[in-house]
C-alpha positions as CSV (number, residue, x, y, z in Angstrom):
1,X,0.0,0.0,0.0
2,X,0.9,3.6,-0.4
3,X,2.3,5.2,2.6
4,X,-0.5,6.5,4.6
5,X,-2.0,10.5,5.1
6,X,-1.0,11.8,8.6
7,X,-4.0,11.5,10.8
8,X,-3.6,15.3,11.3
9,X,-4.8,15.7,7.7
10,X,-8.3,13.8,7.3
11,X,-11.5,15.2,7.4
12,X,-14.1,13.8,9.1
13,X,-16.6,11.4,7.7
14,X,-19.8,10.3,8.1
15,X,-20.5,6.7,9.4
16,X,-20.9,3.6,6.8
17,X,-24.7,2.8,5.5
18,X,-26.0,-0.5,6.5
19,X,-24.1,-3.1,4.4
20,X,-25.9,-5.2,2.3
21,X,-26.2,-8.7,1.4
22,X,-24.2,-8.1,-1.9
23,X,-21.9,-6.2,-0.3
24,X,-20.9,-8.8,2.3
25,X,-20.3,-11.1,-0.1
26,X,-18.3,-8.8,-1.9
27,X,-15.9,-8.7,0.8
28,X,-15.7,-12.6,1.4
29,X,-14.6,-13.1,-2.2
30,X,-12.3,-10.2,-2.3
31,X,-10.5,-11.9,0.7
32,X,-10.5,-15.6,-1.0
33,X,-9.6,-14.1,-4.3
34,X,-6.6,-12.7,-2.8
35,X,-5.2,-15.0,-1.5
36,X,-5.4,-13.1,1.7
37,X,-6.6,-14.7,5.3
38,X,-9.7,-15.4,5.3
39,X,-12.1,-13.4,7.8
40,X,-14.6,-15.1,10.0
41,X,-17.9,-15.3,9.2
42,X,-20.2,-12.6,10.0
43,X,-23.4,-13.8,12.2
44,X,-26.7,-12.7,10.9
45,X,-27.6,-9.7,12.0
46,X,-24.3,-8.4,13.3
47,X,-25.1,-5.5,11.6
48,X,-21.9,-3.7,13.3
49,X,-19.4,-6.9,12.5
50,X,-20.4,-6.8,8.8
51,X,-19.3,-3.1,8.4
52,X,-16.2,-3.7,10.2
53,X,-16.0,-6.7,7.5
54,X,-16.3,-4.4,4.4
55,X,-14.4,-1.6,6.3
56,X,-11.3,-4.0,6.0
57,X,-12.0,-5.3,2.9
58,X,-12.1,-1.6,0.9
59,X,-8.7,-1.2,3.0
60,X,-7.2,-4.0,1.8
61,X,-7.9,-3.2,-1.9
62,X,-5.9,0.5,-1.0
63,X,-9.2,2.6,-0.4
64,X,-7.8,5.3,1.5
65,X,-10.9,6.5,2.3
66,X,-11.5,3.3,4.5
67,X,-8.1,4.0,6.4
68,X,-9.6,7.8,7.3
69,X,-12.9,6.2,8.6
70,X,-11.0,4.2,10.6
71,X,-8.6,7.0,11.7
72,X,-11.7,8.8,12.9
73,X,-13.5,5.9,14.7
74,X,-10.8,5.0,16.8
75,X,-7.8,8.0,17.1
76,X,-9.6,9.7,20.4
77,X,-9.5,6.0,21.9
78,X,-5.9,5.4,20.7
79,X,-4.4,8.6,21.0
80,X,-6.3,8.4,25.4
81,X,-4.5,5.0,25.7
82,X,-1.1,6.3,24.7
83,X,-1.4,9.8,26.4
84,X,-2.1,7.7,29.7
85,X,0.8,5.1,29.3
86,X,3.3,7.6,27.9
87,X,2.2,10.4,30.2
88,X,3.5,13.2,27.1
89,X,1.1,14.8,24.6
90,X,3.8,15.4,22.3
91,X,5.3,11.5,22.5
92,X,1.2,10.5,22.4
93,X,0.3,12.0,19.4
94,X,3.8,11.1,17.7
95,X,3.0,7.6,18.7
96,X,-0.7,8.0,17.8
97,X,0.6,9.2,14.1
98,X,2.9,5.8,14.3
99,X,-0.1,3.3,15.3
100,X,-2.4,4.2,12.4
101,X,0.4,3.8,9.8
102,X,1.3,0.6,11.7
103,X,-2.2,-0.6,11.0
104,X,-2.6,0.6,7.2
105,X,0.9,-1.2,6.6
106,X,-0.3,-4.7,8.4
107,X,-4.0,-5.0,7.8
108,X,-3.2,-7.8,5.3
109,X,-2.0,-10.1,8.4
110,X,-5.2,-9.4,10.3
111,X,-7.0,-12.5,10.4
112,X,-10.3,-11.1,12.6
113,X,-9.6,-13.3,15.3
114,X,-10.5,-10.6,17.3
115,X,-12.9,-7.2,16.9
116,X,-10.7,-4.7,15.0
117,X,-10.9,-2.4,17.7
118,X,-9.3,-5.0,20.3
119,X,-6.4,-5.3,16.9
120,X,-5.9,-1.6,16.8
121,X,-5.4,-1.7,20.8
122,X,-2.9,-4.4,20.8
123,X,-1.0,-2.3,18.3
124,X,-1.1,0.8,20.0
125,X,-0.2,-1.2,23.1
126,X,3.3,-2.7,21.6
127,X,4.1,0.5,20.5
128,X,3.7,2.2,23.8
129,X,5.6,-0.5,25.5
130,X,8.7,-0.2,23.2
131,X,8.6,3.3,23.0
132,X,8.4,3.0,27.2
133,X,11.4,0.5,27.1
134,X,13.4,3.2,24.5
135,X,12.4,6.2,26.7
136,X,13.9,4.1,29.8
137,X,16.8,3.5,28.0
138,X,17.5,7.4,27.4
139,X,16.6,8.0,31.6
140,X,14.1,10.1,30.3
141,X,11.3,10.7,33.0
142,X,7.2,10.4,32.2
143,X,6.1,13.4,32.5
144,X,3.4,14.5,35.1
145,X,1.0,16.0,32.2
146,X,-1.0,12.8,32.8
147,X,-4.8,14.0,31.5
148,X,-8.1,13.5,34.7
149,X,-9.3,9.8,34.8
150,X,-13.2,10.1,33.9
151,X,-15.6,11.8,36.4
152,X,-17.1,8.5,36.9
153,X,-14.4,6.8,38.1
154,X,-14.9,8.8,41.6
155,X,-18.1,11.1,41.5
156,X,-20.8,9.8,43.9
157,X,-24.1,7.9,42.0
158,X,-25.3,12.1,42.7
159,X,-22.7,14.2,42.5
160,X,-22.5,17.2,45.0
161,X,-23.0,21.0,43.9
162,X,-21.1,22.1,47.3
163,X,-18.2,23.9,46.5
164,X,-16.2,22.5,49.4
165,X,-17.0,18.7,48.2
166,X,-16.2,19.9,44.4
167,X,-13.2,20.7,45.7
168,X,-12.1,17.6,47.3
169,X,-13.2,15.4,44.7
170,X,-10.9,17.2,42.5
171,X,-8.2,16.5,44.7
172,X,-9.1,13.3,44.6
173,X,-9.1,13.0,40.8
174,X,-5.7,14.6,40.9
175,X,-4.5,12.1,43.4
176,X,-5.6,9.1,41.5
177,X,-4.1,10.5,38.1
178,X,-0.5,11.0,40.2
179,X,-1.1,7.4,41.7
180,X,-2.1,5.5,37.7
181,X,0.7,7.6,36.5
182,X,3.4,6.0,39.5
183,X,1.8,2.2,38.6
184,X,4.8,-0.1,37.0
185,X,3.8,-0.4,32.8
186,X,1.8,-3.5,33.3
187,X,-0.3,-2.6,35.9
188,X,-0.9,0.3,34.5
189,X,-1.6,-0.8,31.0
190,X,-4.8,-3.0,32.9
191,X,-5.9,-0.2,34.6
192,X,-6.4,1.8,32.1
193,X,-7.7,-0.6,29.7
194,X,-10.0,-2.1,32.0
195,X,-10.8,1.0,34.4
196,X,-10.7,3.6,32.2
197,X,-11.2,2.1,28.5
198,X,-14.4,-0.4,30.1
199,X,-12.7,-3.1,27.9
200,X,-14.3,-6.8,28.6
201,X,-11.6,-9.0,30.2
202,X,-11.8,-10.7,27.1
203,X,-11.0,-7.9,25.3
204,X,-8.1,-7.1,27.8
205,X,-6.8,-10.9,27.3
206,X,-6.9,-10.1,23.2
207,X,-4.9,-6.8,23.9
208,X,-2.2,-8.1,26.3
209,X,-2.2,-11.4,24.4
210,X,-2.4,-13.2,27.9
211,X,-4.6,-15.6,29.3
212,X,-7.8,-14.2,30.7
213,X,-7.5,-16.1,34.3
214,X,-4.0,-14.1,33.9
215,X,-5.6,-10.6,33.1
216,X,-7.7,-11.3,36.3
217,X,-5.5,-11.8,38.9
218,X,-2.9,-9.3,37.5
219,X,-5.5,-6.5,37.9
220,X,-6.5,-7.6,41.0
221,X,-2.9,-7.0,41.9
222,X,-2.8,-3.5,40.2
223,X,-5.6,-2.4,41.9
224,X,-4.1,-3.3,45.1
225,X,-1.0,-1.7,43.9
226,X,-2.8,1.6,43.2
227,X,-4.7,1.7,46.8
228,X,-1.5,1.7,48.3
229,X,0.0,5.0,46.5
230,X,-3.2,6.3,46.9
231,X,-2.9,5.9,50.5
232,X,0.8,7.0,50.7
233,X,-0.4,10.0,48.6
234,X,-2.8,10.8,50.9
235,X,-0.3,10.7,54.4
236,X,1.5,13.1,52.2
């Protein structure tokens, strides 16, 4: 494929119509024809896995305009992921820019073993870990321009319009952003995937490529990890 458009340059484009019967099996001769791997079979119905079907295909023939759909479905997701592991906006959109040429060069090895969201993350996760491991190398620090978890995360079922509780549950969304941010790459990597993305464990096991019993017990031991900073952060 031609090299890619920086994801700084795409407009905007409206969402996909419904894809038709014709369509769908458009896609699942393009891929035989090919010589490509095959994609698993669409249920009926799965209105959602069938676009995601055809998205690939059109990529896979070079349709640029497939890669900027894709850009915009999933660039705010990617470019949060990075931004939180990386804790730098300039390394996170650098890296962001990296991912989604990463994924326009390798979509012919995507086998849809997985959705193509939980692809793009495990991409954007291996790049974040060796750019991590380069940055370590180089002694550089994260920085502390780590963005606010989501309100949800620690606002009350009914949040308070006191401007004295305001105030402290900012402190405490400042507190937990300082205590993600100090959580060793792997723990941190779950948290935010899990925590903060809402990925399925499922999901997180696609991602991290381990096994999902694994993904359990590992976040239960970030979680634990992050209580105690938090706690330390508080004696502070």
């Amino acid at each position: 494929m031609a090299q890619a458009a920086s994801t700084a340059e795409l407009e905007p484009l409206t969402g996909p119509a419904s894809p038709s019967r014709d369509e769908t099996a458009a896609a699942a001769a393009e891929s035989e024809e090919s010589g490509r791997p095959a994609l698993p079979a669409v249920a009926a119905g799965d209105t959602a896995l069938a676009r995601e079907r055809i998205l690939l295909a059109r990529l896979r023939r070079g349709d640029e305009r497939a890669f900027v759909e894709i850009v915009h479905r999933y660039q705010d997701r990617v470019f949060d992921l990075i931004f939180r592991m990386v804790g730098d906006r300039e390394e996170a959109l650098d890296l962001s820019q990296e991912v989604f040429v990463a994924i326009y060069e390798a979509v012919d090895r995507f086998r849809g073993e997985s959705a193509l969201s939980t692809w793009i993350f495990r991409v954007a996760k291996n790049h974040c870990l060796n750019r991590l491991k380069y940055l370590g190398r180089r002694e550089r620090g994260r920085s502390t321009e780590i963005s606010d978890v989501p309100e949800g995360m620690l606002e009350a079922s009914a949040p308070s319009r006191r401007p004295d509780e305001a105030l402290a549950q900012g402190e405490a969304r400042q507190m937990l952003r300082r205590a993600i941010a100090e959580l060793d790459e792997e723990h941190r990597l779950l948290v935010v995937l899990r925590d903060v993305e809402g990925l399925s464990y499922h999901e997180i096991a696609a991602v991290t490529e381990q096994p999902e019993g694994t993904v359990k017990s590992r976040l239960h031991r970030a979680r634990a990890a992050l209580a105690h900073i938090v706690a330390r952060l508080e004696r502070e």
